[in-house]
Biopython code that builds the backbone (N, CA, C, O; Angstrom):
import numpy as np
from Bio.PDB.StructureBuilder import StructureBuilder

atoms = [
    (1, "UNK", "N", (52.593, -13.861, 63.300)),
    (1, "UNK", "CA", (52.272, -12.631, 62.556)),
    (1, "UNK", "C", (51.458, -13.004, 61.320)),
    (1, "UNK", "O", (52.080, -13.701, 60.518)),
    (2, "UNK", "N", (50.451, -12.756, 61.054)),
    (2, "UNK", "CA", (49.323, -12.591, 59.737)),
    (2, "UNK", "C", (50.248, -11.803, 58.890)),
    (2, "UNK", "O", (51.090, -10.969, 59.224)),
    (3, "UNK", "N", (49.915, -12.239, 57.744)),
    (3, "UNK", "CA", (50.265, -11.428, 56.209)),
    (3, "UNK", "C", (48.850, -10.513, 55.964)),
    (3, "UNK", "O", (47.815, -10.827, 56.550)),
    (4, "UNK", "N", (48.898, -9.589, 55.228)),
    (4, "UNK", "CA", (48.142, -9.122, 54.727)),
    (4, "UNK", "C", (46.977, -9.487, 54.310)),
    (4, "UNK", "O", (45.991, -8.853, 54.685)),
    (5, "UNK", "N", (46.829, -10.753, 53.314)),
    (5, "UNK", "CA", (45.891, -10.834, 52.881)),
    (5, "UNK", "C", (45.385, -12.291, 53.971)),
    (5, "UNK", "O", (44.671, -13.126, 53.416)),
    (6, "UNK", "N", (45.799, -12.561, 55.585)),
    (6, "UNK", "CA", (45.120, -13.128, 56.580)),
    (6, "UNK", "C", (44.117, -12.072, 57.152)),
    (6, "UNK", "O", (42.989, -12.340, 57.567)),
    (7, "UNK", "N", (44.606, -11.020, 57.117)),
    (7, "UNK", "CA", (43.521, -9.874, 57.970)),
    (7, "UNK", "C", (42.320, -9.402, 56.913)),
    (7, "UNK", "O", (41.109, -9.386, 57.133)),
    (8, "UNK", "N", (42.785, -9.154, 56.116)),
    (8, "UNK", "CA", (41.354, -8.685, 55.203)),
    (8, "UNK", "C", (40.604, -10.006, 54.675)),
    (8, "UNK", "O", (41.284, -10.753, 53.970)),
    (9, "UNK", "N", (39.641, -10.272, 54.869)),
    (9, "UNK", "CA", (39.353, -11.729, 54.903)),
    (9, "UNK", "C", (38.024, -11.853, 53.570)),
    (9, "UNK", "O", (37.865, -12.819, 52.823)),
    (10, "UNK", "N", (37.326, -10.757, 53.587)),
    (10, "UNK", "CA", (36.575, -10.359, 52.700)),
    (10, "UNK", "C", (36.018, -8.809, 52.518)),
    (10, "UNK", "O", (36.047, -8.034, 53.474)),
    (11, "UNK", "N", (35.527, -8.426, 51.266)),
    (11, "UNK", "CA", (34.900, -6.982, 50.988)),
    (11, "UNK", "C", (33.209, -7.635, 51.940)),
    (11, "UNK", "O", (32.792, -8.781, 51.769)),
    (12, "UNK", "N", (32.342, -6.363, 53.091)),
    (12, "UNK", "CA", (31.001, -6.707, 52.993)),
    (12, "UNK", "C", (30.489, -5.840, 52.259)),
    (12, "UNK", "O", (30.631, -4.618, 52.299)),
    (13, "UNK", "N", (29.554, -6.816, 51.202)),
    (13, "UNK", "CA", (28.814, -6.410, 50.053)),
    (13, "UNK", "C", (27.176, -5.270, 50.679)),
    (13, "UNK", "O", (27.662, -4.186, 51.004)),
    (14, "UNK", "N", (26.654, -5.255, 50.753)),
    (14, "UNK", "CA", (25.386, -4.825, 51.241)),
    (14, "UNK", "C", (24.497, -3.381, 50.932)),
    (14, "UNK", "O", (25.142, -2.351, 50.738)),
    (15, "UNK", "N", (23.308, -3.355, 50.902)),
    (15, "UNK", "CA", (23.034, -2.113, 50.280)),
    (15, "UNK", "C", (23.518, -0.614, 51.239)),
    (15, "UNK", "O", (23.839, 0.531, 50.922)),
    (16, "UNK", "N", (23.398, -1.180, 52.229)),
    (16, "UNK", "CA", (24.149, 0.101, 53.951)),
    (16, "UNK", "C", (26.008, 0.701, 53.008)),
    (16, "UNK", "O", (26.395, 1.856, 52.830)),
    (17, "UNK", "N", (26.701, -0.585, 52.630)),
    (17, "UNK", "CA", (28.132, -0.319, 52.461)),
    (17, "UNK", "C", (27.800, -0.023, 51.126)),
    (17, "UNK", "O", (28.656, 0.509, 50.420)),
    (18, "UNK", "N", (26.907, -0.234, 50.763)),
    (18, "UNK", "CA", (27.389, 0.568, 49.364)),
    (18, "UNK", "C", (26.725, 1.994, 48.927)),
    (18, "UNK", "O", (26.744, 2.601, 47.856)),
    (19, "UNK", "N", (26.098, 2.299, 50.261)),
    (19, "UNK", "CA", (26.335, 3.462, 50.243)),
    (19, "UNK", "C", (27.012, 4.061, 50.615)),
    (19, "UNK", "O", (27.448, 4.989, 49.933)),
    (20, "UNK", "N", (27.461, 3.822, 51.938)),
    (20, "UNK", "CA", (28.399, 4.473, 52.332)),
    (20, "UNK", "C", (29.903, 4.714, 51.578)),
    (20, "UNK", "O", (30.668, 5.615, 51.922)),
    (21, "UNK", "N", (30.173, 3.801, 50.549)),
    (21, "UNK", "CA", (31.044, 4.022, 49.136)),
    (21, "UNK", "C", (30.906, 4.777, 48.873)),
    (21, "UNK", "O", (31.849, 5.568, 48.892)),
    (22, "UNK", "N", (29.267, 5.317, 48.269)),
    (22, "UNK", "CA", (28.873, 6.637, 47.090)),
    (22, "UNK", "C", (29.005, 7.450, 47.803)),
    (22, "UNK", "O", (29.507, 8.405, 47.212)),
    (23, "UNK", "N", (28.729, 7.783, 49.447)),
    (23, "UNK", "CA", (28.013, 8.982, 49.938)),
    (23, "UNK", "C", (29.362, 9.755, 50.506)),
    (23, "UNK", "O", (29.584, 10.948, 50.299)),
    (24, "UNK", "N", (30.574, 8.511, 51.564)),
    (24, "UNK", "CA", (31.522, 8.843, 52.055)),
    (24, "UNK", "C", (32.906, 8.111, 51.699)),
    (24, "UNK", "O", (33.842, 7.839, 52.450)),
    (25, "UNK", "N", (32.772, 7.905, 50.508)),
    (25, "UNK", "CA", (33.942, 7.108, 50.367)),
    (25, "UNK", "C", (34.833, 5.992, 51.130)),
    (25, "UNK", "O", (36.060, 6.039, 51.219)),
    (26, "UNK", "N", (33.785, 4.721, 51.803)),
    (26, "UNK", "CA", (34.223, 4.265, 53.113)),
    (26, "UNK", "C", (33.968, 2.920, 52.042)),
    (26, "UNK", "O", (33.475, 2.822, 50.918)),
    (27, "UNK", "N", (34.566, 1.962, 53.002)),
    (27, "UNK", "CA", (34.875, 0.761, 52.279)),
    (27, "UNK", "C", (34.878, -0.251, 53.418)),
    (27, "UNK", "O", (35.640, -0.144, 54.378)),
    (28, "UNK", "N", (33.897, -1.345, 53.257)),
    (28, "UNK", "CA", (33.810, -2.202, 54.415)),
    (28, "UNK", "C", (34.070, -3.547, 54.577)),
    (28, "UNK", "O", (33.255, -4.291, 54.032)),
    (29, "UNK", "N", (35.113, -4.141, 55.264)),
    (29, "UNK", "CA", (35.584, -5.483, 55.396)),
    (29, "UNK", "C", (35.493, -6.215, 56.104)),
    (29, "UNK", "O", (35.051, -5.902, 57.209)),
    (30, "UNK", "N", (35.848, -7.500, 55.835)),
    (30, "UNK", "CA", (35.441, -8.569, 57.355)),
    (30, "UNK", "C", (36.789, -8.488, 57.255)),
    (30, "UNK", "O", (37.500, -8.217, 56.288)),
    (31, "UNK", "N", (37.212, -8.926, 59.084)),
    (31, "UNK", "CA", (38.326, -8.752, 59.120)),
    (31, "UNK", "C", (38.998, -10.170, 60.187)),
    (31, "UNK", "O", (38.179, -11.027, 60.517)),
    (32, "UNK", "N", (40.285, -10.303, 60.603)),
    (32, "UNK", "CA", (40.271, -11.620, 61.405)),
    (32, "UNK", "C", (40.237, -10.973, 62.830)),
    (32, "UNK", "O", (40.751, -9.957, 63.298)),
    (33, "UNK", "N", (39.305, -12.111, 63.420)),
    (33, "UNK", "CA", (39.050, -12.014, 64.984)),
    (33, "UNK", "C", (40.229, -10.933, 65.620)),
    (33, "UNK", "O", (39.793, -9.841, 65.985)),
    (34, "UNK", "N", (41.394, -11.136, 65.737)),
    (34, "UNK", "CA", (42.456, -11.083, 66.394)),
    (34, "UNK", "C", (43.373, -9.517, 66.205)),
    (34, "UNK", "O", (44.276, -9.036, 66.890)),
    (35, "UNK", "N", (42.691, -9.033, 64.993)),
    (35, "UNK", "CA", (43.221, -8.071, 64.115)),
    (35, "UNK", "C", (42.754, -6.668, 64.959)),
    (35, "UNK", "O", (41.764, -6.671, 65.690)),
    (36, "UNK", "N", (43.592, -5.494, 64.756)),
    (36, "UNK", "CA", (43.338, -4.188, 65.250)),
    (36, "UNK", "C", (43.619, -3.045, 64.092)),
    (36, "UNK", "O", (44.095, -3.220, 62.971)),
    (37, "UNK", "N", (43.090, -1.577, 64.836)),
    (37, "UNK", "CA", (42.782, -1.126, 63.231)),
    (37, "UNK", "C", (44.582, -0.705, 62.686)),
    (37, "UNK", "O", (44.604, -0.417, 61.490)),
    (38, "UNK", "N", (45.748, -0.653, 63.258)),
    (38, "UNK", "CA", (46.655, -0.498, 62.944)),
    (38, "UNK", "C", (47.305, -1.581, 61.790)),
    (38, "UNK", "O", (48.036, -1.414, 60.813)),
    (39, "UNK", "N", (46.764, -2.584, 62.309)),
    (39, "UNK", "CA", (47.298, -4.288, 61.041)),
    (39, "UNK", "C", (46.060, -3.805, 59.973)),
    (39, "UNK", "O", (46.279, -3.749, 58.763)),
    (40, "UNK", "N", (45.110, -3.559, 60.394)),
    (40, "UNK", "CA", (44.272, -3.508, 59.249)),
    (40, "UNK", "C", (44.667, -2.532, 58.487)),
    (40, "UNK", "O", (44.526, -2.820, 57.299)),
    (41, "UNK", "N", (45.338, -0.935, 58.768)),
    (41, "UNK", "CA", (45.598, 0.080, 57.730)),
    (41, "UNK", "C", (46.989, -0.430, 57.117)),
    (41, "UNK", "O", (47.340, -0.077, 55.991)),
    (42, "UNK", "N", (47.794, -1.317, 57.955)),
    (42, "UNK", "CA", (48.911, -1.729, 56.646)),
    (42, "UNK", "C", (48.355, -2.597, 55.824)),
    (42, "UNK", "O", (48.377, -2.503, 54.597)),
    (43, "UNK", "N", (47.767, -3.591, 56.548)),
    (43, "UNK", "CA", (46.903, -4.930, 55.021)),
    (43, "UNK", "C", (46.722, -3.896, 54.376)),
    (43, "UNK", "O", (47.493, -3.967, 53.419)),
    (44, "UNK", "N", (45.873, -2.505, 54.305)),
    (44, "UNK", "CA", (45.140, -2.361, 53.066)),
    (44, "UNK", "C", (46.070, -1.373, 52.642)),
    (44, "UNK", "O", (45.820, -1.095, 51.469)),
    (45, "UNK", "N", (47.077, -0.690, 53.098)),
    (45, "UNK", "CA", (48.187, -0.488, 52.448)),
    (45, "UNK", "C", (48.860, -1.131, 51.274)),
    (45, "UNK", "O", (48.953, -0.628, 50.155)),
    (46, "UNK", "N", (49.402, -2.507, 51.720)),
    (46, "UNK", "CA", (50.003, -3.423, 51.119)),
    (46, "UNK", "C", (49.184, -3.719, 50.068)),
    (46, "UNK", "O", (49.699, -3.662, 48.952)),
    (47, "UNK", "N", (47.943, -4.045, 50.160)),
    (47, "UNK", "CA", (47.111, -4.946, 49.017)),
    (47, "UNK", "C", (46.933, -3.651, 48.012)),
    (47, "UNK", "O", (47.141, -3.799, 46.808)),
    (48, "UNK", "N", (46.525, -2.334, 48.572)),
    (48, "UNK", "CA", (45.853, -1.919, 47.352)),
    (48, "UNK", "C", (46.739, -0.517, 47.181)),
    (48, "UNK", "O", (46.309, 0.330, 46.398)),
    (49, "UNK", "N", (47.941, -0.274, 47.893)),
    (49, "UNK", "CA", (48.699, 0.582, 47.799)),
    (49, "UNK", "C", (47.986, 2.257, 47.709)),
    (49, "UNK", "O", (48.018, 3.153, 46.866)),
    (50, "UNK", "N", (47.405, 2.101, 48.963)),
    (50, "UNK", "CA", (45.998, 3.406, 49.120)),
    (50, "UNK", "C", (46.336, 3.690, 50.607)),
    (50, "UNK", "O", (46.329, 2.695, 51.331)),
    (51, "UNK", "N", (46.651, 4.963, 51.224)),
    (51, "UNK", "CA", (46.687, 4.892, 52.365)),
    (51, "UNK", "C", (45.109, 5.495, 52.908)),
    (51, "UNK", "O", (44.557, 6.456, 52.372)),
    (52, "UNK", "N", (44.582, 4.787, 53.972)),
    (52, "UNK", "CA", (43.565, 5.200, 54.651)),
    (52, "UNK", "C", (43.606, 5.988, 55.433)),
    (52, "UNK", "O", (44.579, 6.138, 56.172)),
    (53, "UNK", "N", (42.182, 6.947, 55.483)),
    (53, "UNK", "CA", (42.459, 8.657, 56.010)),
    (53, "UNK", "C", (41.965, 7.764, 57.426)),
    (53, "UNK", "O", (42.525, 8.111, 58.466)),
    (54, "UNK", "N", (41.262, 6.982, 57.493)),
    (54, "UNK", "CA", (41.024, 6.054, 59.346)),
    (54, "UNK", "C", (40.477, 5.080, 58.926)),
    (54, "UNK", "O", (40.077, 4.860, 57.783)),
    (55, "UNK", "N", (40.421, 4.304, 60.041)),
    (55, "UNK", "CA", (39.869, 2.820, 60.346)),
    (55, "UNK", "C", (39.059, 2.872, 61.824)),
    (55, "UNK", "O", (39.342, 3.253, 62.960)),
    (56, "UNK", "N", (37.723, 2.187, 61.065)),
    (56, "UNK", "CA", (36.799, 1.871, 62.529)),
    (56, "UNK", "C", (36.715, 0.640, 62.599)),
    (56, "UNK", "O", (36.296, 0.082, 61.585)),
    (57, "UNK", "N", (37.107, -0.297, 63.901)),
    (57, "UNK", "CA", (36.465, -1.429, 63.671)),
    (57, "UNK", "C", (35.436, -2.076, 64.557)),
    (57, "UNK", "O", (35.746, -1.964, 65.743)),
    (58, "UNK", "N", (34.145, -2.812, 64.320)),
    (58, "UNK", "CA", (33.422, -2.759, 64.910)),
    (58, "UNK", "C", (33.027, -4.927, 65.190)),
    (58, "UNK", "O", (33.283, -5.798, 64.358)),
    (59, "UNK", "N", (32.643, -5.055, 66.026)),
    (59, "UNK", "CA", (32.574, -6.597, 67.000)),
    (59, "UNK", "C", (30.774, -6.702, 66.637)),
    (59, "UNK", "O", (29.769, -6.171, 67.111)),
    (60, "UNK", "N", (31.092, -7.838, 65.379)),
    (60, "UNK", "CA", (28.909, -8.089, 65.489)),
    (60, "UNK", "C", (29.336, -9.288, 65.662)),
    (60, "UNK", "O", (30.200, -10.045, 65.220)),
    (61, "UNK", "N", (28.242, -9.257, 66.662)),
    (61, "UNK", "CA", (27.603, -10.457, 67.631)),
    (61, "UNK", "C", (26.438, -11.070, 66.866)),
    (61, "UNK", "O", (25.610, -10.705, 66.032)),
    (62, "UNK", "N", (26.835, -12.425, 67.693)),
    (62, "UNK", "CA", (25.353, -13.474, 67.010)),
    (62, "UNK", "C", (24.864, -12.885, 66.997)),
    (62, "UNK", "O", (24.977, -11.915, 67.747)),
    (63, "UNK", "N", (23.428, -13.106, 65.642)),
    (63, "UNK", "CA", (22.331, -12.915, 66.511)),
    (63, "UNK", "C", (21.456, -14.429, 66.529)),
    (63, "UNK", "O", (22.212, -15.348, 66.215)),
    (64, "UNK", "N", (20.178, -14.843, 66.795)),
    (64, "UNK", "CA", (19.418, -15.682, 67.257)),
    (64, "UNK", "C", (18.619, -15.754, 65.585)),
    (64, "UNK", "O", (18.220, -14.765, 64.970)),
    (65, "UNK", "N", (18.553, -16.934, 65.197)),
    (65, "UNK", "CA", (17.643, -17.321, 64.113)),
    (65, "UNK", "C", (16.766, -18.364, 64.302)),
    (65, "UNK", "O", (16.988, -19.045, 65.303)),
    (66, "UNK", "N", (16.104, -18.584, 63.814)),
    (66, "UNK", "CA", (15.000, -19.550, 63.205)),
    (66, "UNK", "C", (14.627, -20.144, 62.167)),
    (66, "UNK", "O", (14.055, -19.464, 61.315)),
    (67, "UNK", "N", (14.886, -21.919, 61.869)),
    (67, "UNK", "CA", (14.024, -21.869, 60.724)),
    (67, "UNK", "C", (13.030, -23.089, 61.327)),
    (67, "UNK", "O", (13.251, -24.188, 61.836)),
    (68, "UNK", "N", (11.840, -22.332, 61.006)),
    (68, "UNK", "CA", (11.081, -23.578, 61.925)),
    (68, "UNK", "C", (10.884, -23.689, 63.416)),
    (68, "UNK", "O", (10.500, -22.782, 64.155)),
    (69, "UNK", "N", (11.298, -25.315, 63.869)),
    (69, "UNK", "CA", (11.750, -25.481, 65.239)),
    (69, "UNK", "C", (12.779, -25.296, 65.975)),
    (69, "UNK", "O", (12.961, -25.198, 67.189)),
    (70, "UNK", "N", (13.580, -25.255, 64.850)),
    (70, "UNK", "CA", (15.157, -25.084, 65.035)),
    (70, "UNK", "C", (15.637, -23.970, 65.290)),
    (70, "UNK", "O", (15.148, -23.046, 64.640)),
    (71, "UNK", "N", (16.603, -23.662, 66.169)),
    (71, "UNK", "CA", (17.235, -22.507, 66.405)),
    (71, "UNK", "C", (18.849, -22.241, 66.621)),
    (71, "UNK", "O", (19.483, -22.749, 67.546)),
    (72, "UNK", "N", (19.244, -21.629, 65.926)),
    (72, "UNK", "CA", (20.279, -21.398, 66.135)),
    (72, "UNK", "C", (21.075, -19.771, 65.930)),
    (72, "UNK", "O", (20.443, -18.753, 65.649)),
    (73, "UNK", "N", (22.200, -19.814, 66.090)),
    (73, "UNK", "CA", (22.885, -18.294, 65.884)),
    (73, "UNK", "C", (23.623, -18.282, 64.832)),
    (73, "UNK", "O", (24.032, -19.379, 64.451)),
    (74, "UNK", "N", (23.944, -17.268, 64.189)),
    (74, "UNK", "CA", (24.905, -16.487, 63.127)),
    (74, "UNK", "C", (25.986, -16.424, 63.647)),
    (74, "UNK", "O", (26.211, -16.312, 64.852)),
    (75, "UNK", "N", (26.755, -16.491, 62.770)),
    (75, "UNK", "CA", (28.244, -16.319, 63.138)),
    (75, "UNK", "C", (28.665, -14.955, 63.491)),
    (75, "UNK", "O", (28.331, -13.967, 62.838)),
    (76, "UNK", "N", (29.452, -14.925, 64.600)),
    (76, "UNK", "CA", (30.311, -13.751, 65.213)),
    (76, "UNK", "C", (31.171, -13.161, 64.110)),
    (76, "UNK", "O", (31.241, -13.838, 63.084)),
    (77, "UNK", "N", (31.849, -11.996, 64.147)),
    (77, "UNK", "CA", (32.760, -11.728, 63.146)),
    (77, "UNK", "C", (33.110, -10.239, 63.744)),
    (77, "UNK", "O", (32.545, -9.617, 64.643)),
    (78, "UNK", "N", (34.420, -9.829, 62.799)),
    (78, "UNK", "CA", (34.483, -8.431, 63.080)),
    (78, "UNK", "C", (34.571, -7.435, 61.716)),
    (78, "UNK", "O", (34.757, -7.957, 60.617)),
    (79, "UNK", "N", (34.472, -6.440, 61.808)),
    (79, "UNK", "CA", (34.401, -5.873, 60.493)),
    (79, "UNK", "C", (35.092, -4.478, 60.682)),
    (79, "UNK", "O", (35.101, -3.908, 61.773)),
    (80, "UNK", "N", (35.847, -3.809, 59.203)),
    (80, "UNK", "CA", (36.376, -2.945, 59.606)),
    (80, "UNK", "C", (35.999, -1.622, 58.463)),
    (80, "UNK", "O", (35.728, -1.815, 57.278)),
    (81, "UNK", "N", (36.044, -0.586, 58.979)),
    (81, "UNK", "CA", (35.166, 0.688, 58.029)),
    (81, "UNK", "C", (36.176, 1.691, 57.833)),
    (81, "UNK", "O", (36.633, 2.508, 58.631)),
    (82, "UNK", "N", (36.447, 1.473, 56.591)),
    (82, "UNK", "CA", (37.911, 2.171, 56.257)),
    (82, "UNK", "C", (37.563, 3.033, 55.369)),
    (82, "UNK", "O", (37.168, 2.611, 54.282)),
    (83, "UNK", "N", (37.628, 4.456, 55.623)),
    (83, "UNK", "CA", (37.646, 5.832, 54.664)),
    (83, "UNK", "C", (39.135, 6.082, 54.035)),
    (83, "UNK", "O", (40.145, 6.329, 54.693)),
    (84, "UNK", "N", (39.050, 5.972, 52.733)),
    (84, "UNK", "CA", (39.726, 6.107, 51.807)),
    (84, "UNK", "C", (39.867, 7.645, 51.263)),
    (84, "UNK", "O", (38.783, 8.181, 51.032)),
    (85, "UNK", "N", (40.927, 8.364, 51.044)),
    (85, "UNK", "CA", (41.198, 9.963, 50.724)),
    (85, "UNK", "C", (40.080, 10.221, 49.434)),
    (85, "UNK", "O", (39.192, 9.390, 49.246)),
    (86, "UNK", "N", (40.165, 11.081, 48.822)),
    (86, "UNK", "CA", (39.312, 11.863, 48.242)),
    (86, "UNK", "C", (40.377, 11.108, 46.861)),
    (86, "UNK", "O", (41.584, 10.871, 46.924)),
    (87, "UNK", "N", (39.418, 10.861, 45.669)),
    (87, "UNK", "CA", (40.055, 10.685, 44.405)),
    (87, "UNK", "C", (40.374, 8.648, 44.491)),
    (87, "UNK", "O", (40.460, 7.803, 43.600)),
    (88, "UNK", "N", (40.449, 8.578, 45.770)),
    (88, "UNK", "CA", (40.982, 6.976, 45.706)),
    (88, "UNK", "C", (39.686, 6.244, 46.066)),
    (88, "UNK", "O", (38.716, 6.663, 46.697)),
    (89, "UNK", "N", (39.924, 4.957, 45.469)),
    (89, "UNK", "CA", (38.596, 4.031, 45.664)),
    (89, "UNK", "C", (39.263, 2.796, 45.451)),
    (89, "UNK", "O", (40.469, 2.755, 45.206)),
    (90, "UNK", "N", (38.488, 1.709, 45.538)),
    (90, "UNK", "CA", (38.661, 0.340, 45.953)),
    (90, "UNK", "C", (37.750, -0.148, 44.784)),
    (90, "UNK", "O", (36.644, 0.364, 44.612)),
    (91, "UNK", "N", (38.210, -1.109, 44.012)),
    (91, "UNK", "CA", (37.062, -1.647, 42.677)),
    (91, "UNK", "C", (37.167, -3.451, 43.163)),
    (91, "UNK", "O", (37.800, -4.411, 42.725)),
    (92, "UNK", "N", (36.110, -3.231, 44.363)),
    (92, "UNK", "CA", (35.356, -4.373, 45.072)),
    (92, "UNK", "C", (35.324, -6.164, 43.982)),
    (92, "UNK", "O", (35.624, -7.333, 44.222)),
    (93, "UNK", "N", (34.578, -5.109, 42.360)),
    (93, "UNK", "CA", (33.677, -6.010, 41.599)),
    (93, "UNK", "C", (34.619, -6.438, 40.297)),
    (93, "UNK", "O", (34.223, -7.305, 39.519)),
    (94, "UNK", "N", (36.297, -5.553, 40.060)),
    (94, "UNK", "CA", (36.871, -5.826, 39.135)),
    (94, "UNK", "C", (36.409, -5.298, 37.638)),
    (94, "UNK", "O", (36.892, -5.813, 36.629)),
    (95, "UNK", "N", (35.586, -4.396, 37.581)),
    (95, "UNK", "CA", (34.906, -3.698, 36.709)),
    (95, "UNK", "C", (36.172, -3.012, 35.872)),
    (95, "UNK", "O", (36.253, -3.104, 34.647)),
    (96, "UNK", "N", (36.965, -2.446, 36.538)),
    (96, "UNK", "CA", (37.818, -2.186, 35.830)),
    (96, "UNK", "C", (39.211, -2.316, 34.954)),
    (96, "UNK", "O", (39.578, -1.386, 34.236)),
]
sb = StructureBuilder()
sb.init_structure("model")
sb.init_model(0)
sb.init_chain("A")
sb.init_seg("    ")
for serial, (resi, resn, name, xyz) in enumerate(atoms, 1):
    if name == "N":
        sb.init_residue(resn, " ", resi, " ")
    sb.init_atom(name, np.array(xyz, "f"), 0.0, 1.0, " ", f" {name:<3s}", serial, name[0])
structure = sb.get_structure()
């Protein structure tokens, strides 16, 4: 059994998730391989004592890079898109 803070593994930073912060109040994480969105709404239960109105989670695949001659892939991962109720938010940056 994972603890809480095994499943939420990181906040993804990006200009896409941070809108989707301002626009829909959604909040986006990497999450562990193994994890489903039920472990993921207690982790973020537990950590930030916020219950989530849902959880999406979504499977990105390599993709194919280049530098040069060389080629290789990006790492696999999964990520999870969690809408937070109206009035509640997540302070990613510690600003507060």
């Amino acid at each position: 059994m994972l603890n809480a803070r095994d499943i939420i593994i990181r906040p993804i930073v990006t200009e896409k998730t941070m809108k989707l912060m301002d626009s829909d109040n959604k909040v986006t994480f990497e999450v562990a391989k193994d994890t489903n969105k039920t472990a993921v709404r207690q982790a973020i239960e537990e950590i930030y004592n916020i219950k989530p109105v849902s959880v999406n989670i979504v499977n990105v695949h390599p993709k194919t890079k280049r530098v040069g001659k060389y080629v290789g892939k990006t790492s696999a991962y999964k990520k999870a898109i969690v809408k937070l109720p109206e009035g509640k938010d997540i302070d990613l940056f510690g600003n507060k």
